[in-house]
C-alpha positions in Angstrom: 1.3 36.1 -38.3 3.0 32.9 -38.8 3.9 33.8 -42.6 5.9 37.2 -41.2 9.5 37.8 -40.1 11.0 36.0 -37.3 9.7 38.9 -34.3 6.1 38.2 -35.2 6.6 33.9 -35.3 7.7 34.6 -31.7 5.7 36.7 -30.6 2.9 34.1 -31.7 4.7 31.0 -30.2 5.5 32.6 -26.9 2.9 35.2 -26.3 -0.1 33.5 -25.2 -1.4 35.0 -21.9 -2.0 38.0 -20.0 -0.1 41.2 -21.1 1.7 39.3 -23.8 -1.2 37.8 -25.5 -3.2 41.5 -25.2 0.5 42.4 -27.5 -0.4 39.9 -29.8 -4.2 40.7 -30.3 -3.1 44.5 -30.7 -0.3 43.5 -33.3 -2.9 41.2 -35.3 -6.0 43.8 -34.8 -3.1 46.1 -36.7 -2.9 43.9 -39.2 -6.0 43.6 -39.8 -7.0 47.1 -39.7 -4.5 47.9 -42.6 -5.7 45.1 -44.6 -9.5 46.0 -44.2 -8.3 49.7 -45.8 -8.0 51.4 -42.0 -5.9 54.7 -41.1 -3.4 54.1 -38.9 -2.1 56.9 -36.6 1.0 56.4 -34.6 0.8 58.6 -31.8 4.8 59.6 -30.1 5.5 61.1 -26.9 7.9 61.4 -24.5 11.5 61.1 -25.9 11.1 58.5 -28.0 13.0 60.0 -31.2 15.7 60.6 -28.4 15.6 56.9 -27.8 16.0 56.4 -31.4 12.5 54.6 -32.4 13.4 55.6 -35.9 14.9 52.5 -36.3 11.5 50.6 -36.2 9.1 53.6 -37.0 11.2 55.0 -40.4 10.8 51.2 -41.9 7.1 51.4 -41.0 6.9 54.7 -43.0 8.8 53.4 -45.5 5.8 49.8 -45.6 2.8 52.3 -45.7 2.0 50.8 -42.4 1.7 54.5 -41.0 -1.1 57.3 -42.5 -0.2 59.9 -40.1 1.5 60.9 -37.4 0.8 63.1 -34.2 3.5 64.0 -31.5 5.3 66.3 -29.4 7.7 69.3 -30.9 10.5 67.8 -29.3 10.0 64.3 -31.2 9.7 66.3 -34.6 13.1 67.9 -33.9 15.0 65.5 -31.9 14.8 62.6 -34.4 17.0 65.4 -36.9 19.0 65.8 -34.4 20.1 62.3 -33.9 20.4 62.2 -37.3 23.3 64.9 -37.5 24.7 64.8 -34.1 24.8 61.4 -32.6 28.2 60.9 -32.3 28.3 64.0 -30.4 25.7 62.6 -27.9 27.0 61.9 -24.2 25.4 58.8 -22.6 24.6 59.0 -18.6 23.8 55.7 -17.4 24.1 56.7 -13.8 21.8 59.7 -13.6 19.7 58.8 -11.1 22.7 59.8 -9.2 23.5 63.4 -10.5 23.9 65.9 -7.6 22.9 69.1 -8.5 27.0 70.0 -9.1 26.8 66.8 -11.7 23.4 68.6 -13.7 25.3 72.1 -13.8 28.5 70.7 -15.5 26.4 68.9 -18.0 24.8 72.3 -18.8 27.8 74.1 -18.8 29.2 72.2 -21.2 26.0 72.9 -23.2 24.7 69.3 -22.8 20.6 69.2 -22.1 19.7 65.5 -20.5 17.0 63.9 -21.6 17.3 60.7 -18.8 20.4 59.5 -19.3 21.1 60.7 -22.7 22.3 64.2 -23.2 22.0 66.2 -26.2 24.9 68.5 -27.7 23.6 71.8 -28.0 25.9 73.0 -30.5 26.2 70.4 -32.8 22.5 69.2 -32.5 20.3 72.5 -31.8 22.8 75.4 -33.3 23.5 72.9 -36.3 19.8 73.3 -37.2 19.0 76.8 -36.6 21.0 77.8 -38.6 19.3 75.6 -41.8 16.0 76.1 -40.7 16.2 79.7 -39.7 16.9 80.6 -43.7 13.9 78.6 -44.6 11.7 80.2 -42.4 12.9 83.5 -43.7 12.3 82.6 -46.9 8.7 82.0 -46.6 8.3 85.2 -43.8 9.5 87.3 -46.7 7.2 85.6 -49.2 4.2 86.1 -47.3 3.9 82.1 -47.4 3.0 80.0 -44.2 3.4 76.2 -43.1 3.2 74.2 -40.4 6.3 73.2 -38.9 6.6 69.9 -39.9 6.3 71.0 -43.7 9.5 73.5 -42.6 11.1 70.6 -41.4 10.3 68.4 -44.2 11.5 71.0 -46.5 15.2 71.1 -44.7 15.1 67.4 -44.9 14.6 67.2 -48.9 16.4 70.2 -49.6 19.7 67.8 -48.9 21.8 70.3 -46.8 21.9 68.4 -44.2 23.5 65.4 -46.0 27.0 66.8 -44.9 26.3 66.4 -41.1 24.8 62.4 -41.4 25.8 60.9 -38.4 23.8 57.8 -38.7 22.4 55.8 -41.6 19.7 57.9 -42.8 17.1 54.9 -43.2 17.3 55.0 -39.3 15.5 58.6 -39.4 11.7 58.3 -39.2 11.4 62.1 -40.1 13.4 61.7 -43.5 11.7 58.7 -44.1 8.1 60.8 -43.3 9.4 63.8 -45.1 10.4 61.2 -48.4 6.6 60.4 -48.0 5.2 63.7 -47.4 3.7 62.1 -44.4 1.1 64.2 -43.1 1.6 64.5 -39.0 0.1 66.9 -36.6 2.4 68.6 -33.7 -0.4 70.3 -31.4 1.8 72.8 -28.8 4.5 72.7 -31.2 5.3 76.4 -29.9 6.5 75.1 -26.4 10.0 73.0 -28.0 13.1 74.1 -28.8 12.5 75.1 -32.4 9.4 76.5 -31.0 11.2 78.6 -28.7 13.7 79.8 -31.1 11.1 80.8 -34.0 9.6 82.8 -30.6 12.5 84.7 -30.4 12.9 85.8 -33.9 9.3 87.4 -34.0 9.9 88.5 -30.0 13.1 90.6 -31.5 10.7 91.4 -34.6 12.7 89.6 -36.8 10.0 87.2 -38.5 6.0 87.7 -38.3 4.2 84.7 -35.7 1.6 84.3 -38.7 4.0 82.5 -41.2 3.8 79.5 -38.6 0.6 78.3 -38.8 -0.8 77.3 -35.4 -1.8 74.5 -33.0 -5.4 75.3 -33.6 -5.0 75.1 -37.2 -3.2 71.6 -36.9 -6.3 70.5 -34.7 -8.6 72.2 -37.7 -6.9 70.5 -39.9 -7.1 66.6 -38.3 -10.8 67.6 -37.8 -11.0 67.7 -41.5 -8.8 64.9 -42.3 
């Protein structure tokens, strides 16, 4: 590691024992694994796209140190949201000391908190639907079906959302997967926001369930990966 950049000579100098050193062994047996021809999967939960990991993970894309990707439906969406909204996003630092009055403002003024970050609803979820919603028209018209990464992939490359860049787009791991064609699996997909809104389009018989193809089928399809 001692011929890398300057996080992995430190990392080598100062992380000898315990936890650290078990970092080091996992960051070498990484290398190693690429090297030796290995798959890596990178596997996201939580908020991490939220706590803007695209930073690190969209360069990693970029180095073909990632094969594929599986993680949540909010990850999928939120990193594009970052990536058109951020200036719009309202930081919290104090949130462990909301009161409930406190958590009703911030949804009242369409804010959805995510720890002590909130998300913009209108400039971050609206701004989306309304891109993606034509998309998945498109293909419920067609009789085509995708999963919903390869929806969001296709917004990403169609370059509408260009106009609405809010940070440098080399920070966005999805645009950097979608550049890729990155294959990632998003099992319970169905229970995010994008989720919820493609719900509501077949719930008001607007669009058929079958043009997104399913959890099951993104588990089928690892199996055969």
């Amino acid at each position: 590691m001692s011929t890398r950049g300057p996080i992995s000579q430190f990392i080598e100098r100062n992380y000898l024992h315990f936890n650290a050193a078990a970092l080091m062994d996992a960051a070498k047996g990484y290398e190693t694994h690429l090297d030796e021809g290995g798959k890596m999967m990178i596997t996201l939960a939580g908020a991490m796209s939220t706590a803007e990991l695209g930073i690190s993970l969209a360069e990693m894309i970029r180095q073909d140190k990632v094969s594929i990707i599986s993680c949540t439906g909010a990850n999928l969406e939120e990193d594009i949201m970052n990536l058109v909204a951020h200036s719009h996003y309202k930081r919290v630092p104090n949130y462990r000391d909301l009161s409930p009055q406190d958590e009703w403002d911030l949804l009242e003024n369409h804010y959805n908190r995510v720890t002590d970050t909130c998300i913009p609803e209108e400039e971050a979820f609206r701004r989306l639907q309304k891109h993606i919603h034509k998309i998945w028209n498109d293909a419920d018209a067609a009789g085509e079906r995708y999963f919903p990464h390869e929806f969001m992939y296709r917004m990403l490359l169609s370059g509408d959302l260009e106009q609405y860049y809010e940070i440098d787009p080399k920070n966005s791991w999805m645009l950097a997967a979608a550049e890729k064609n990155l294959p990632i699996v998003v099992p319970g997909w169905e229970d995010s926001t994008m989720g919820n809104i493609f719900a509501s389009y077949v719930i008001k018989g607007q669009m058929k369930a079958t043009t997104m193809k399913s959890g099951i089928e993104y588990m089928a399809w690892l199996a055969d990966w």
